[in-house]
C-alpha positions in Angstrom: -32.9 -5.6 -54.1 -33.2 -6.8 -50.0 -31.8 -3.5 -49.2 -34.4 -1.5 -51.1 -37.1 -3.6 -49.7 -36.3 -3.1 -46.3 -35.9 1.0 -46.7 -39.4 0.8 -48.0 -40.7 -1.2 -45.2 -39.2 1.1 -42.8 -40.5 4.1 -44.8 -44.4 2.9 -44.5 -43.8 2.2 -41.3 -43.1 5.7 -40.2 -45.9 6.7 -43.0 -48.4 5.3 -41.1 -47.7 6.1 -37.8 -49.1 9.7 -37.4 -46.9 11.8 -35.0 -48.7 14.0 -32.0 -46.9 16.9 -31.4 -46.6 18.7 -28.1 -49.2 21.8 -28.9 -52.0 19.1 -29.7 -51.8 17.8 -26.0 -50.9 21.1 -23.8 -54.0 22.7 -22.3 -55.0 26.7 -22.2 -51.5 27.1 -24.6 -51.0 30.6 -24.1 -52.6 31.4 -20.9 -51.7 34.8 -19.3 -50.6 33.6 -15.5 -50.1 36.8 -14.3 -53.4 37.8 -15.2 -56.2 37.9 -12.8 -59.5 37.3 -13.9 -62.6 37.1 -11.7 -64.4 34.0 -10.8 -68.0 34.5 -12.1 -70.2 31.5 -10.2 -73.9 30.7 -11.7 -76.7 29.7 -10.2 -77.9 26.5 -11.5 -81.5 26.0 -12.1 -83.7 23.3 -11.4 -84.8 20.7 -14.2 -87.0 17.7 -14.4 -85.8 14.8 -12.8 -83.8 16.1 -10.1 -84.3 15.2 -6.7 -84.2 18.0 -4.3 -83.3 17.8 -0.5 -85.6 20.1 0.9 -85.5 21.4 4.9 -87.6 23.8 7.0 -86.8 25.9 10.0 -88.4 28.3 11.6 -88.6 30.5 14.8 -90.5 28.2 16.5 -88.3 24.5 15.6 -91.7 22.3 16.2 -93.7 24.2 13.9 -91.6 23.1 11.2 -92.2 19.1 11.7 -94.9 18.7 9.3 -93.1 20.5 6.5 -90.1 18.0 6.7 -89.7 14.9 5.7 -89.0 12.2 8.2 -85.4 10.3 7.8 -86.1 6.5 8.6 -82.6 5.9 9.9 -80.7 6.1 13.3 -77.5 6.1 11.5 -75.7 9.4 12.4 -74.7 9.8 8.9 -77.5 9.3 6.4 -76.7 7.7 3.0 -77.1 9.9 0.2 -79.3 7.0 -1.7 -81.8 7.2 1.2 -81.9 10.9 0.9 -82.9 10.8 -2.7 -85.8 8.1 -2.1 -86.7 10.3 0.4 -86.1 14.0 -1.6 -88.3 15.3 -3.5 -89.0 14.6 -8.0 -89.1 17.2 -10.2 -91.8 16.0 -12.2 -91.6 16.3 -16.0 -94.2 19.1 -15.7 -91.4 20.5 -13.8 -92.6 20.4 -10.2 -92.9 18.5 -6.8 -95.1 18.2 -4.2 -94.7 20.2 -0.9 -96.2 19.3 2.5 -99.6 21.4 3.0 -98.2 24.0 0.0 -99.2 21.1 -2.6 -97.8 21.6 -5.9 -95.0 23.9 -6.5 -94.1 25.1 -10.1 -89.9 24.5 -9.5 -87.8 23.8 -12.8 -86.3 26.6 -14.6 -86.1 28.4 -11.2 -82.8 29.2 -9.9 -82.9 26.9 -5.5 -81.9 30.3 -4.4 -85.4 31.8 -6.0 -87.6 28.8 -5.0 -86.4 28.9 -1.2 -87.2 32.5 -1.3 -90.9 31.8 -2.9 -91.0 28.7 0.2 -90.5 31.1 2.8 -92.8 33.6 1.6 -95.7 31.2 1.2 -94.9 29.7 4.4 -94.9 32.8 6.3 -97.7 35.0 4.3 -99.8 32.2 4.6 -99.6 32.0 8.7 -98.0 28.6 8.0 -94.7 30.1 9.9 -92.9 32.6 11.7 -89.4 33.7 10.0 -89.0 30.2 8.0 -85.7 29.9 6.5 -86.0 26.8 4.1 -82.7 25.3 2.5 -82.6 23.2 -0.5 -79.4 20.9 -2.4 -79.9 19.0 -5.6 -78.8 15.3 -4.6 -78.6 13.6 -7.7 -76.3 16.2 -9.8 -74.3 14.2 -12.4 -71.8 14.9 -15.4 -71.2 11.7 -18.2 -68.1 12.1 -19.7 -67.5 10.2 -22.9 -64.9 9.4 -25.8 -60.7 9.5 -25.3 -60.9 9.7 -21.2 -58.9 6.9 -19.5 -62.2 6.2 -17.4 -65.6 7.2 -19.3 -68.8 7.2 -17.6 -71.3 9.2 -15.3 -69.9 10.9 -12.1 -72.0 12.0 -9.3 -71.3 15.2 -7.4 -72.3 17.1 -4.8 -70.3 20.6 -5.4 -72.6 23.0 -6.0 -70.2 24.8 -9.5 -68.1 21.9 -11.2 -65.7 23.0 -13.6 -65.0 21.4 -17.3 -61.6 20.2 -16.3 -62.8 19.1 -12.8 -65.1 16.9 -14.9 -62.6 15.9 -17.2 -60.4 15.0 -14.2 -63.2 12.8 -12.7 -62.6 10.6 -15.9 -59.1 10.4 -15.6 -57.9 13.0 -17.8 -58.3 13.1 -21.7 -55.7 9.8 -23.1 -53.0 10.8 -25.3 -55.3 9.9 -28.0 -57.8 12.5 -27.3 -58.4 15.7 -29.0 -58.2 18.6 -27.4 -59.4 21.3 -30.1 -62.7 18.5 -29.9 -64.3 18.2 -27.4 -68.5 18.7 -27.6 -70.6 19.5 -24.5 -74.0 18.8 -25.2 -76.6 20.4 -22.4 -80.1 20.8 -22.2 -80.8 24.1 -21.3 -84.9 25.4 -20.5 -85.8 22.8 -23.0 -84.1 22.9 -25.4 -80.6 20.9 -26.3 -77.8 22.7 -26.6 -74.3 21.6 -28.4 -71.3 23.5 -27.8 -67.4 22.7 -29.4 -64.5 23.1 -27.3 -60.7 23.6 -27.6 -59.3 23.0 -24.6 -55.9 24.4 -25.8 -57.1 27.5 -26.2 -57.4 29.7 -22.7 -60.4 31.6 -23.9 -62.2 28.2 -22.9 -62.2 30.1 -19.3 -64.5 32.7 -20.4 -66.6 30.3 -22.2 -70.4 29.9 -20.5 -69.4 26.0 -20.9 -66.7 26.3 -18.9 -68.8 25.7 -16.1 -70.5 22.4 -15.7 -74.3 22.1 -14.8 -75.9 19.0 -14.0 -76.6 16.2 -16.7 -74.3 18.0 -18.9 -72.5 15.5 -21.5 -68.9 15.9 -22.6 -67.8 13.9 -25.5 -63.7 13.4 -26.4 -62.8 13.2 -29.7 -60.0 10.7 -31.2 -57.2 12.4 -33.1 -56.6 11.4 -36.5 -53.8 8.9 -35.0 -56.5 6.9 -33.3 -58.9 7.3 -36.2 -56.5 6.3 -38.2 -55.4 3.0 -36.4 -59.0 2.1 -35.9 -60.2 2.1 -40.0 -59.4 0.1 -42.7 -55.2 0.4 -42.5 -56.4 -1.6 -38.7 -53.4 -1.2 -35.7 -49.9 -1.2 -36.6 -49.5 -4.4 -35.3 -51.6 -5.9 -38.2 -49.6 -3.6 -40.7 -46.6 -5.3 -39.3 -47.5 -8.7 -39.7 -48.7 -8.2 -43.4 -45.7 -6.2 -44.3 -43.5 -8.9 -43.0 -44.9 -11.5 -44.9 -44.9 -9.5 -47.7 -41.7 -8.6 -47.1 -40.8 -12.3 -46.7 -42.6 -13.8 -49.6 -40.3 -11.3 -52.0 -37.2 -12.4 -50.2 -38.0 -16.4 -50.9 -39.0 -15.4 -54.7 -36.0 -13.2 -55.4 -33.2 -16.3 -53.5 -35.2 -18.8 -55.7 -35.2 -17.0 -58.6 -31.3 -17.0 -58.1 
């Protein structure tokens, strides 16, 4: 009777332990190595909210004073936090406010496009000669969520992040996480976009996704073991304790009873 007992403790325990196997956690299974594809990089456009770093130069380097905005440190290196107090807001209206220009119509403009449409206004309108205006984003940011060893929202200053660069700013996906799930939500010229992911699959590299823009939001799915030790079963710890006194309680009935 023990004997019996104990194989069917050991059977539920390996019941409800749900095995991962290795093609659930390898990435881009499949993947052509030798093949080489070409690197296609987008240019992001602008959105409301961002802050924008925005400098003027021209032929003429003290022409261009009033059409920058004064730094109020001597610090060699400028902290980034001062530069965003100091860039300029994308309204939600979706523009800023330029030095003499006045308003400027910016979001769902590519920065190449709206440093080309500075210069020209600068320039037709006797402002400069040969301005040559550069402009960064300064507050770009990716939140990854979910099975990631360390979620959160990540800062960064690269002007194409990839999905696994993103991904590897959170520590990687956890043994836990699914890779055939994993949802990138992104608003895109107004409207909000949600996109599902299998990151074992290499055709992720062609995918539009597979480039990150800013305030994109990656979400990690739990695989069914995780799901499974989170619900109603609970950890296997807890299944072990209640087995065992289960287990226990049959053992002191069954010496009693002889």
């Amino acid at each position: 009777m023990i004997n019996r007992l104990l194989f069917l403790f050991i059977s539920l325990l390996f019941l409800l332990q749900s095995c991962v196997t290795k093609k659930e956690v390898i990435y881009f299974q499949g993947a052509k190595y030798s093949t080489l594809d070409p690197v296609i990089y987008e240019s992001v456009k602008i959105q409301p909210n961002d802050i924008l770093n925005i400098s003027v130069s021209a032929l003429v380097p003290e022409t261009a004073i009033p059409y920058n905005k004064q730094t109020t440190t001597n610090n060699t290196v400028t902290n980034i936090e001062l530069l965003k107090l100091q860039g300029y807001l994308v309204s939600h209206s979706g523009a800023i406010v330029f030095p003499v220009l006045g308003g400027i119509s910016v979001a769902g403009k590519t920065m190449e496009y709206v440093e080309k449409e500075i210069e020209e206004k600068l320039e037709k309108g006797g402002h400069l000669l040969q301005p040559i205006v550069s402009i960064r984003l300064l507050n770009a940011k990716v939140t990854v969520l979910g099975e990631v060893n360390n979620p959160g929202t990540f800062s960064f200053s690269e002007q194409n992040l990839t999905l696994p660069q993103a991904l590897g700013l959170a520590g990687d996906l956890t043994i836990n996480g699914k890779r055939t799930d994993v949802t990138l939500v992104r608003e895109d010229d107004g409207e909000r976009v949600v996109k599902l992911l299998d990151l074992t699959d290499p055709k992720v590299f062609n995918s539009p996704f597979y480039n990150i823009r800013p305030n994109d939001t990656i979400i990690v799915s739990p695989n069914t073991a995780k799901v499974k030790s989170a619900g109603i079963v609970g950890n296997i710890g807890t299944v072990l304790t209640f087995l065992s006194i289960i287990l226990t309680s049959v053992v002191l009935i069954t010496n009693t009873n002889n």
